[in-house]
C-alpha positions in Angstrom: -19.7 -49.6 -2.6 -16.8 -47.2 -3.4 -16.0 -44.1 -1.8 -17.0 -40.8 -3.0 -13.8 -38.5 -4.3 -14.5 -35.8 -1.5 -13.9 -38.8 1.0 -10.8 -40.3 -1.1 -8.8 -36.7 -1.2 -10.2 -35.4 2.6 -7.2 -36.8 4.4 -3.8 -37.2 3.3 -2.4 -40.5 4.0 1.8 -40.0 3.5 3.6 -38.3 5.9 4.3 -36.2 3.3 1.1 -35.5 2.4 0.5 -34.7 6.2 2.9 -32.5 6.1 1.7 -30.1 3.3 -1.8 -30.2 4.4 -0.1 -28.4 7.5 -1.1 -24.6 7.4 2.0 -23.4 7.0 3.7 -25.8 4.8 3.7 -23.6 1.9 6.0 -20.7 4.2 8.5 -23.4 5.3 9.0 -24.4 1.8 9.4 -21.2 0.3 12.1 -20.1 3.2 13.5 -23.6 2.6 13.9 -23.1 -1.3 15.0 -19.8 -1.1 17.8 -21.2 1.6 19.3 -24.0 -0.6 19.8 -21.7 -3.7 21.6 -19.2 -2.1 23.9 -21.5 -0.2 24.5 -23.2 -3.4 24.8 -20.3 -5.3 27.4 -19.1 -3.1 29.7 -22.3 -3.4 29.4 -22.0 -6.5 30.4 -18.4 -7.1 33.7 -19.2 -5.1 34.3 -22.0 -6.8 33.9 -20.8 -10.6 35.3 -17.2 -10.0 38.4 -17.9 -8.1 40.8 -18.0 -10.7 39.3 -15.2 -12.8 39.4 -12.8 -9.4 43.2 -13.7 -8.6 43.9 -13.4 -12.0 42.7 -9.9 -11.9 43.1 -8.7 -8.3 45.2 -11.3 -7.1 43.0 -12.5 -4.1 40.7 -15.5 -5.2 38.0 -14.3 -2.9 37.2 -10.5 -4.3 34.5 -11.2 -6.8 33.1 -13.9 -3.9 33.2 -11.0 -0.8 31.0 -8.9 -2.9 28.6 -11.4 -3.9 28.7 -12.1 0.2 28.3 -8.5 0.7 25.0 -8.9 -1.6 23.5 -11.6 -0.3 23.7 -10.4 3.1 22.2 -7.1 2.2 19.3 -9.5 0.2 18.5 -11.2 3.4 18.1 -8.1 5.2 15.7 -6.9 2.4 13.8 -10.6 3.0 13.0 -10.0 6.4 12.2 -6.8 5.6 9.9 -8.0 2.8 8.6 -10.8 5.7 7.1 -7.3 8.2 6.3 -5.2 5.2 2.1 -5.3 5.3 0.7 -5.7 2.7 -1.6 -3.0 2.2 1.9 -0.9 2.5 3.4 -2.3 -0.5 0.9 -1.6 -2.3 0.6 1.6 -1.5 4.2 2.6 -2.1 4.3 0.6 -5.7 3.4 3.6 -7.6 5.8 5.8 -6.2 8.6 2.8 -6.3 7.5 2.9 -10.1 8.6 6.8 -11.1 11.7 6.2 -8.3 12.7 3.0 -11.1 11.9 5.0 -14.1 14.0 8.3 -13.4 17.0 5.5 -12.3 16.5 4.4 -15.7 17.1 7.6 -17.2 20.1 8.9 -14.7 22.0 5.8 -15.8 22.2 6.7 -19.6 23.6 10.3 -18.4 27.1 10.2 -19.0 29.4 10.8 -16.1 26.2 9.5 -13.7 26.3 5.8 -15.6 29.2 3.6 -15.8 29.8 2.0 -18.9 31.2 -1.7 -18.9 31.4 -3.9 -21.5 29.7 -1.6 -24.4 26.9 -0.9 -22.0 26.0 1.4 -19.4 24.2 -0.1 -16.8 25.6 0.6 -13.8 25.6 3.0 -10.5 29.3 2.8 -8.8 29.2 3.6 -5.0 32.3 2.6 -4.1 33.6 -0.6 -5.0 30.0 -1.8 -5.0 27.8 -2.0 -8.3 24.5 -1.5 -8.7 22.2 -2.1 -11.5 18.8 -0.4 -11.4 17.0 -2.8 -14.3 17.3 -5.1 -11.6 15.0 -3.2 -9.3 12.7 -2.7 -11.9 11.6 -5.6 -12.5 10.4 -6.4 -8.9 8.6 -2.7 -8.6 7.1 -3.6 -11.9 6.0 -6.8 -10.9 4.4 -5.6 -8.0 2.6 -2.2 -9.1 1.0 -4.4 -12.5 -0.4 -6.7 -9.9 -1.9 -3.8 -8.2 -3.3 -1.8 -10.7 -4.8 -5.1 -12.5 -5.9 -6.6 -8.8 -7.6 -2.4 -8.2 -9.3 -2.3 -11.7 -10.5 -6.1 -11.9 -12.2 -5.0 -8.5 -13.6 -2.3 -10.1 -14.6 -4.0 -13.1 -13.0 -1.9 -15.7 -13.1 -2.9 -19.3 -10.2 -4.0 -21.5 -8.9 -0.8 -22.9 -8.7 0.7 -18.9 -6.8 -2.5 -18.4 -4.3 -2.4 -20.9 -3.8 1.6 -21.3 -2.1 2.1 -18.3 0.0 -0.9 -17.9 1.4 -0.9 -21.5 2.5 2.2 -22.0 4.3 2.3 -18.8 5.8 -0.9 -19.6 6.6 0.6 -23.0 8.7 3.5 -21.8 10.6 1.2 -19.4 11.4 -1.0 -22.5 13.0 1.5 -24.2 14.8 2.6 -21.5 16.7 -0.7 -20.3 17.4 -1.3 -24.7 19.1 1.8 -24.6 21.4 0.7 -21.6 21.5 -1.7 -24.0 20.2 -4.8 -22.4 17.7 -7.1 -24.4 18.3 -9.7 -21.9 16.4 -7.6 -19.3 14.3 -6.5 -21.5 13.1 -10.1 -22.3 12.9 -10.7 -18.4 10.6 -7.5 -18.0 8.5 -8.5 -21.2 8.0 -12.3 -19.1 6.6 -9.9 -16.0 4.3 -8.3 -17.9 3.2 -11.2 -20.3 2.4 -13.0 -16.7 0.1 -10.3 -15.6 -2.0 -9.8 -18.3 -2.1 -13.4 -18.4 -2.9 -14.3 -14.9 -6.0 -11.1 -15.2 -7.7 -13.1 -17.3 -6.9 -10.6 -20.8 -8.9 -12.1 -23.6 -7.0 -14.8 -25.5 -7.4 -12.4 -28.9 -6.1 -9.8 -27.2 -3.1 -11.6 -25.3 -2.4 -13.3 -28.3 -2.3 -10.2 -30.4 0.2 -8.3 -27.6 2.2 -11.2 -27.4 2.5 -11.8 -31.1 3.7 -8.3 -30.7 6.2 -8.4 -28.3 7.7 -11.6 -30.3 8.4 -9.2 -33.0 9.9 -6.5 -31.5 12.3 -8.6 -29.7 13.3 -10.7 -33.1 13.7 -6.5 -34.7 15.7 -6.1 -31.9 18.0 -8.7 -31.7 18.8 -8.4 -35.6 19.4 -4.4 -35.0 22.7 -5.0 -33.5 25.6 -6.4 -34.7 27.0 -9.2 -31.8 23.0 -9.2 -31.0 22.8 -11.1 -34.8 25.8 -12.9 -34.4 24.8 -15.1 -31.3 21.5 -15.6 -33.4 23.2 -16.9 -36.7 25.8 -19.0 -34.3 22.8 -20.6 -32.7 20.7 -21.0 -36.1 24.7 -22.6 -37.8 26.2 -24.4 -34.8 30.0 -24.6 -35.9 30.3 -22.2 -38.3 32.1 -19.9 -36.2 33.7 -21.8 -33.6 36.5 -19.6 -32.5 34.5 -16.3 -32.7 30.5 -15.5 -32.0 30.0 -19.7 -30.8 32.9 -19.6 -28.7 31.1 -19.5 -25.5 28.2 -21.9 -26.0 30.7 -24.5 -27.7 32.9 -24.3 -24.7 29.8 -24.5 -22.3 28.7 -28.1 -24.0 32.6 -29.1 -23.5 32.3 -28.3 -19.6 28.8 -30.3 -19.0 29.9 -33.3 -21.0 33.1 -33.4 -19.1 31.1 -33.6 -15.8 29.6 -36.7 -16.5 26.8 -38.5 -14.2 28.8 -37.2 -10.8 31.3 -34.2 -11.5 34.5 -34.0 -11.4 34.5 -32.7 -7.6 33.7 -29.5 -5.8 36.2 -26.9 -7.4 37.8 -29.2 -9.9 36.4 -27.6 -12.8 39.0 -27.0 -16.1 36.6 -24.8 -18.1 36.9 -21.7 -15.5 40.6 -21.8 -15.8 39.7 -18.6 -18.8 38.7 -21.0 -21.0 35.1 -20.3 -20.8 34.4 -17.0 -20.2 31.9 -15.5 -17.9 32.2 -18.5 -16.0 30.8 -17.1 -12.5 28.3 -15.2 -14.5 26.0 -15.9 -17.3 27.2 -19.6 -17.6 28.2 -20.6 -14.2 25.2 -23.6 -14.5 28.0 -25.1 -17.0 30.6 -25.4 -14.1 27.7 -26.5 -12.0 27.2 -29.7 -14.3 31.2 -30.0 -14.7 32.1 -30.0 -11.1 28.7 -31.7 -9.7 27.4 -33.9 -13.0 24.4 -35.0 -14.1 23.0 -35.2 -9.9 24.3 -32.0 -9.0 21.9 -30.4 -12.1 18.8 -32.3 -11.2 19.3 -31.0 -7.9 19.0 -27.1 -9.5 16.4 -28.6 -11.4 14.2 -30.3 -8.5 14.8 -26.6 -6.4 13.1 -24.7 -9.1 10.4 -27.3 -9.7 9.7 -27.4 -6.2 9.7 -23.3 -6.2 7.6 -23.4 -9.3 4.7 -25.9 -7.3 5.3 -23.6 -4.1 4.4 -19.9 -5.5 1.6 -21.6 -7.7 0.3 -23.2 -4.3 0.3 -19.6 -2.8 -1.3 -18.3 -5.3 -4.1 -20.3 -5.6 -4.7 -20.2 -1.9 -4.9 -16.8 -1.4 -8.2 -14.6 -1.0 -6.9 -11.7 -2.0 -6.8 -10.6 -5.8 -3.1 -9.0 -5.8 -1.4 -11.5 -3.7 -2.9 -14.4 -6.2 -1.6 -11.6 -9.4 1.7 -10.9 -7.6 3.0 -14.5 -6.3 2.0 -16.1 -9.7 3.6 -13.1 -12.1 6.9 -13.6 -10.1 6.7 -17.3 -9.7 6.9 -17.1 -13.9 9.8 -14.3 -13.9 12.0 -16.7 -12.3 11.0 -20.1 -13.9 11.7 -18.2 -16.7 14.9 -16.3 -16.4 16.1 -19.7 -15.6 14.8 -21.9 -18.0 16.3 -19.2 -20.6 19.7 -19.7 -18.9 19.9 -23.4 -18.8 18.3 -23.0 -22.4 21.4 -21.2 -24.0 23.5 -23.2 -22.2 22.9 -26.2 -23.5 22.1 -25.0 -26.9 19.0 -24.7 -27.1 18.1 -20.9 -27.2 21.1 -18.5 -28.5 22.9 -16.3 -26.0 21.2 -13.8 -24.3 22.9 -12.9 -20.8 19.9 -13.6 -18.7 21.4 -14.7 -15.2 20.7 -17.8 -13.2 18.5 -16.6 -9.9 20.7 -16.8 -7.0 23.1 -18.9 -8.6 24.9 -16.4 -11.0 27.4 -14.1 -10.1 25.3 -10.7 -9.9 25.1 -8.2 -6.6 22.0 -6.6 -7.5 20.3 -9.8 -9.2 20.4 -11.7 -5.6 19.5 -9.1 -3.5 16.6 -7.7 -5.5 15.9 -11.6 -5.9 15.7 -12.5 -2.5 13.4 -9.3 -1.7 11.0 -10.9 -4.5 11.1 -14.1 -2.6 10.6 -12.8 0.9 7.4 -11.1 -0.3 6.4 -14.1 -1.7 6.8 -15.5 1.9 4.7 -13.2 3.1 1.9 -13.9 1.0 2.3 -17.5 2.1 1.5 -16.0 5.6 -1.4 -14.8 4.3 -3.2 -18.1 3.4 -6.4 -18.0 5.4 -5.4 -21.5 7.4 -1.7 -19.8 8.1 -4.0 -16.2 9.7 -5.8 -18.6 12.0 -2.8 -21.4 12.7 -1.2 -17.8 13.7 -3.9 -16.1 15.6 -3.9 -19.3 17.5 -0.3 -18.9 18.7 1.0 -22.5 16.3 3.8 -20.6 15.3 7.1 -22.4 15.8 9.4 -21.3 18.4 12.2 -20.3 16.0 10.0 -17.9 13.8 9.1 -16.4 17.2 11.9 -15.1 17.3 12.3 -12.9 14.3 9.1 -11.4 16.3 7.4 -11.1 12.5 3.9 -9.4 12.5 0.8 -11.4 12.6 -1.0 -11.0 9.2 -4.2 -9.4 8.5 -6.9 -11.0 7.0 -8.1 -10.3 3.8 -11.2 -7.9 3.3 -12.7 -7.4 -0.2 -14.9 -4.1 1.1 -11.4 -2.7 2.4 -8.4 -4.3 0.5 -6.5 -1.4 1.2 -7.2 -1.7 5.6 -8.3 2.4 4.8 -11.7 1.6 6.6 -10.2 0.0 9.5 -7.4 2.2 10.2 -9.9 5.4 10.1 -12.2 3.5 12.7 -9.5 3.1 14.6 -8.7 6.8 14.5 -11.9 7.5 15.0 -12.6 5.3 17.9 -9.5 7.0 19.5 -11.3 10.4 19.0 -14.7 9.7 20.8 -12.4 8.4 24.1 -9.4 10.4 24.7 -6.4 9.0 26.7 -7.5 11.6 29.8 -11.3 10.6 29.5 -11.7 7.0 29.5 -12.8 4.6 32.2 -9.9 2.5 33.0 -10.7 -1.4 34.2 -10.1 -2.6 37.9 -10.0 -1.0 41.3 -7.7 0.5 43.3 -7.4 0.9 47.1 -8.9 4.0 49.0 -10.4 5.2 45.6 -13.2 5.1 43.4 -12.9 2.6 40.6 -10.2 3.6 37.7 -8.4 6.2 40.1 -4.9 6.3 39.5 -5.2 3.6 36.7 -3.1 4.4 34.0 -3.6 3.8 30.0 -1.1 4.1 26.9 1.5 5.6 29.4 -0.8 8.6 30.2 -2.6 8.7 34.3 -6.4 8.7 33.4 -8.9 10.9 35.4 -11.0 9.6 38.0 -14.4 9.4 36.4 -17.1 12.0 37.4 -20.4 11.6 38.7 -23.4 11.7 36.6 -25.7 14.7 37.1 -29.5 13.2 37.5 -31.4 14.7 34.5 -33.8 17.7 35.7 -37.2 16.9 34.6 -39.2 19.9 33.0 -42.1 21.1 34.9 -45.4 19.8 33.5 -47.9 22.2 33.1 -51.5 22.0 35.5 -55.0 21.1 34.1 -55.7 23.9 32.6 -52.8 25.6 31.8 -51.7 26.6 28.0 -49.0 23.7 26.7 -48.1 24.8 23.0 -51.0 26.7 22.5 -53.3 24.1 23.4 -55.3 23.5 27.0 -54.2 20.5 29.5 -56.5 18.0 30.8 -56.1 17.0 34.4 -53.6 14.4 35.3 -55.1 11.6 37.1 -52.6 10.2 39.7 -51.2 6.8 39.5 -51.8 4.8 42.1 -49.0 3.7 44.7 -47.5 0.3 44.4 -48.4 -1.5 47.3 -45.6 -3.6 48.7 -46.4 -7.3 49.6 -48.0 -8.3 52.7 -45.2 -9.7 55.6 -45.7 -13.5 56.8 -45.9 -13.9 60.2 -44.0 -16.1 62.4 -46.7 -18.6 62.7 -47.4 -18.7 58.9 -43.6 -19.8 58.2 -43.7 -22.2 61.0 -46.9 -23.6 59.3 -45.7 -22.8 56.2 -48.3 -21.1 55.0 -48.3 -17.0 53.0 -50.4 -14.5 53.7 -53.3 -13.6 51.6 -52.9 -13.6 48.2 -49.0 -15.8 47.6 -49.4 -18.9 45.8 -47.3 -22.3 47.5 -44.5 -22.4 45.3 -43.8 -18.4 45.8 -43.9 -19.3 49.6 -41.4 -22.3 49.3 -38.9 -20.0 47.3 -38.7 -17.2 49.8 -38.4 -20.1 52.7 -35.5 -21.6 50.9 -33.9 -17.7 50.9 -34.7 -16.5 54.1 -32.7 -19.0 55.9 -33.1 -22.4 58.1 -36.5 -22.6 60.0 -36.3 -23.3 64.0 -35.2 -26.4 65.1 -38.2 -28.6 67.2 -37.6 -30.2 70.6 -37.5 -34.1 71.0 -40.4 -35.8 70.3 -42.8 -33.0 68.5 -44.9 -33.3 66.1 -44.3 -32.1 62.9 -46.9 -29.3 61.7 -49.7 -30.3 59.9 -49.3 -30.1 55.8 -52.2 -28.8 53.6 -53.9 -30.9 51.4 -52.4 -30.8 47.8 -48.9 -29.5 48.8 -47.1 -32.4 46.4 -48.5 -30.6 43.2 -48.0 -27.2 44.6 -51.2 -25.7 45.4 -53.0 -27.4 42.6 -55.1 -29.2 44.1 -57.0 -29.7 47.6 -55.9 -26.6 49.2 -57.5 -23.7 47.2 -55.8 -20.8 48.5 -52.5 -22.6 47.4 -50.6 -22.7 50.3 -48.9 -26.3 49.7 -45.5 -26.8 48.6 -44.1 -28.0 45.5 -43.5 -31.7 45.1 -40.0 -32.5 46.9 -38.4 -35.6 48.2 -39.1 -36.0 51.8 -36.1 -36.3 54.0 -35.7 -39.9 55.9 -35.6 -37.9 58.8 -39.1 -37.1 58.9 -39.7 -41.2 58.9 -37.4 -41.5 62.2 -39.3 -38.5 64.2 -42.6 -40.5 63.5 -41.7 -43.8 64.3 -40.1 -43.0 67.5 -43.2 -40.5 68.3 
């Protein structure tokens, strides 16, 4: 007979397999994932932007320091993403939201904005650039999944759904094209496309919105002029080879001059200004020229396996937002990249989108690595991660970034509100000063001189007996109404005291059954000891069944196993 499917997929038989059963399999992978593509993608900003910064500044390492600078500051913001609690982030999305927007706006103001390149985009703090489009896409991604995760709870209808993510998402379109910036814009459509998506929109509906959004990008990309150009250079490949397919032509030179194994780390040809943007948009072409055909099925197996790790999240998670959030982001990114590769190998025009923390971009890694250490988070939040955590299964090296132990998810109180006010309240009703502490101490009552949450706590007080209220006497007036008289309750009278021959005869006094009579023996302590050669006392008949039968005041014994003693005493009598 063959085995039922529960039984064939209950145990994992690889050590692989073993492994990702584990309960934390899916944090390790993320960390892991996120680990490799930023190592990589700083190798590979050295090595492609080298000549272009000492060409320009005349230190090969300038435009690599600040990506440096970047990533560093993108770590911090993934541990920081790693303690964040969840019911905090979503609290602060909203707010994050209008913070984004008025960036938005403040970078078109002339004299606030830098423009570079034909577009202004950016915030200068010093030799540091920062790009807010960047940030919007993360708040945007997280406050969709939280308004979509409160209202699904809620059970709104389709029109509540839409109404307040679409507009909002609307007005921030319009912003970034103005910058202008359709490759952002595309990214920011993908975020929102995801969520509706993932809430479960109607397929009429989603199809009509995305049919939509199609067309408004196409109106867009016709609207301005190098915007049409890359579009009739991809639709006529050749046509213009020295001017609008400059770039993508020199991009298919590079790979194909890579081969199966590269050309070695930093041997590239292409980034000596023959492609431009090399560190940048099309970096994935010096990849594949320096590293081949293995070194780009390496960036493709990283993204696969980041692809299967945030959709593993997602579907293990309880709680409705994490499931919205992980899966909406996991999409962004597949998709930014797959647009990048895309144009560079032909087959989607030019649009600009970068390659996640591989491309040359300060504000793209660090906003991208924030994304990924919240998805981290939520892997922490799996249910069998909260209990392989409770129970203290935590590696010893994650112990060390002393990271919070996540809260299990509660679909009465997503929000911990109803916790944290029990809490307060539970505070309230015993004051630091009040409450009992725990233990002893020496020459005092118990909890003297105990002290709790850094504050001494007060010796506790005797309780005051209750006064009893005077009951009225038989014939008194009680509410208006005449007493009848009390009839006493008579005393409890205490149990008769065995004498000393009833416990040497093991007997009770009137009234105590055997087995009663045996207990108290057995607690008041060994009987007296005979002299040589007595006789033991007599036993009542019936005292193996306890009284039950022969002796009918029950004065025998319950049934026992006779010590050998007793044998030796009679034969030698």
């Amino acid at each position: 007979m063959g085995k039922s499917g529960a039984e064939k997929t209950s145990t994992p038989r690889t050590p692989i397999g073993v492994w990702l059963a584990g309960p934390l399999a899916s944090f390790h992978l993320i960390v892991t994932v996120s680990v490799l593509l930023t190592v990589l993608g700083l190798v590979m900003v050295l090595s492609a932007s080298s000549v272009e910064a000492y060409a320009a500044d005349g230190s090969a390492y300038s435009l690599f320091t600040s990506q440096l600078i970047f990533t560093v500051l993108g770590a911090a913001l993934f541990y920081v993403a790693l303690r964040l609690p969840i019911r905090l982030l979503r609290r602060v999305s909203f707010p994050a939201l209008i913070v984004s927007v008025v960036l938005l706006v403040m970078v078109l103001i002339p004299g606030i904005g830098d423009e570079v390149g034909g577009g202004r985009r950016w915030f200068t703090i010093g030799s540091l650039s920062l790009q807010p489009s960047e940030t919007t896409k993360v708040v945007l991604a997280i406050w969709g999944a939280h308004l979509l995760a409160s209202r699904r709870r809620e059970n709104a209808t389709i029109k509540e759904m839409i109404i307040p993510l679409v507009p909002v998402s609307m007005l921030i379109f319009v912003l970034v094209v103005l910058e202008p910036n359709l490759s952002t814009t595309i990214a920011l459509g993908i975020i929102v496309v995801a969520l509706l998506w993932f809430a479960g929109l109607p397929l009429k509906i989603f199809g009509a919105l995305l049919g939509g959004g199609v067309t408004l990008a196409i109106i867009a990309g016709f609207t301005a002029g190098y915007r049409s150009a890359r579009i009739r250079a991809w639709l006529n490949p050749g046509a213009d080879s020295q001017g609008a397919d400059y770039q993508s032509r020199q991009a298919k030179y590079s790979l194909a001059d890579g081969g199966l194994f590269g050309r070695g780390l930093g041997q590239s040809r292409a980034k000596w200004s023959y492609l431009p943007n090399a560190h940048n948009d099309f970096i994935f072409a010096i990849l594949g020229e320096e590293l081949g055909f293995i070194g780009c099925a390496v960036v493709f197996g990283l993204f696969a396996l980041f692809a299967y790790t945030g959709m593993r999240i997602a579907a293990r998670s309880l709680d409705p937002f994490l499931k919205l959030m992980v899966s909406t982001a996991t999409v962004w990114t597949i998709g930014q990249a797959f647009i990048n590769i895309g144009y560079v190998v032909g087959l989607l025009p030019v649009t600009g989108l970068q390659l996640p923390l591989i491309s040359a971009g300060g504000s793209s890694t660090a906003m991208t690595l924030f994304m990924f250490g919240v998805i981290a988070n939520a892997a922490r939040h799996e249910p069998a991660a909260i209990a392989a955590l409770q129970a203290g299964r935590e590696p010893r090296f994650w112990r060390l970034l002393r990271l919070p132990s996540p809260e299990p998810y509660s679909p009465q109180d997503p929000f911990g509100v109803r916790s944290k006010q029990a809490r307060k309240a539970k505070a309230k009703k015993r004051p630091v000063g009040t409450q009992p502490a725990m233990g002893k101490t020496r020459g005092g009552p118990p909890g003297a001189g105990k002290y709790v949450a850094g504050k001494p706590v007060k010796p506790a007080q005797p309780r005051k007996a209750p006064t009893k209220q005077p009951q009225p006497r038989a014939g008194q007036m009680s509410a208006g109404r005449p007493t009848a008289a009390r009839t006493p309750k008579p005393a409890k009278q205490s149990p008769p005291k065995r004498s000393q021959s009833a416990q040497r005869a093991g007997h009770t006094a009137v009234g105590a059954s055997g087995a009663e009579s045996w207990r108290a023996e057995a607690w008041e302590g060994p009987r007296p000891r005979r002299s040589w050669g007595e006789q033991p006392p007599p036993r009542p008949a019936g005292w193996r069944d306890g009284g039950q039968s022969g002796d009918p005041a029950g004065g025998g014994r319950p049934p026992r196993r006779r010590p050998a003693v007793f044998d030796r005493e009679r034969r030698m009598s």
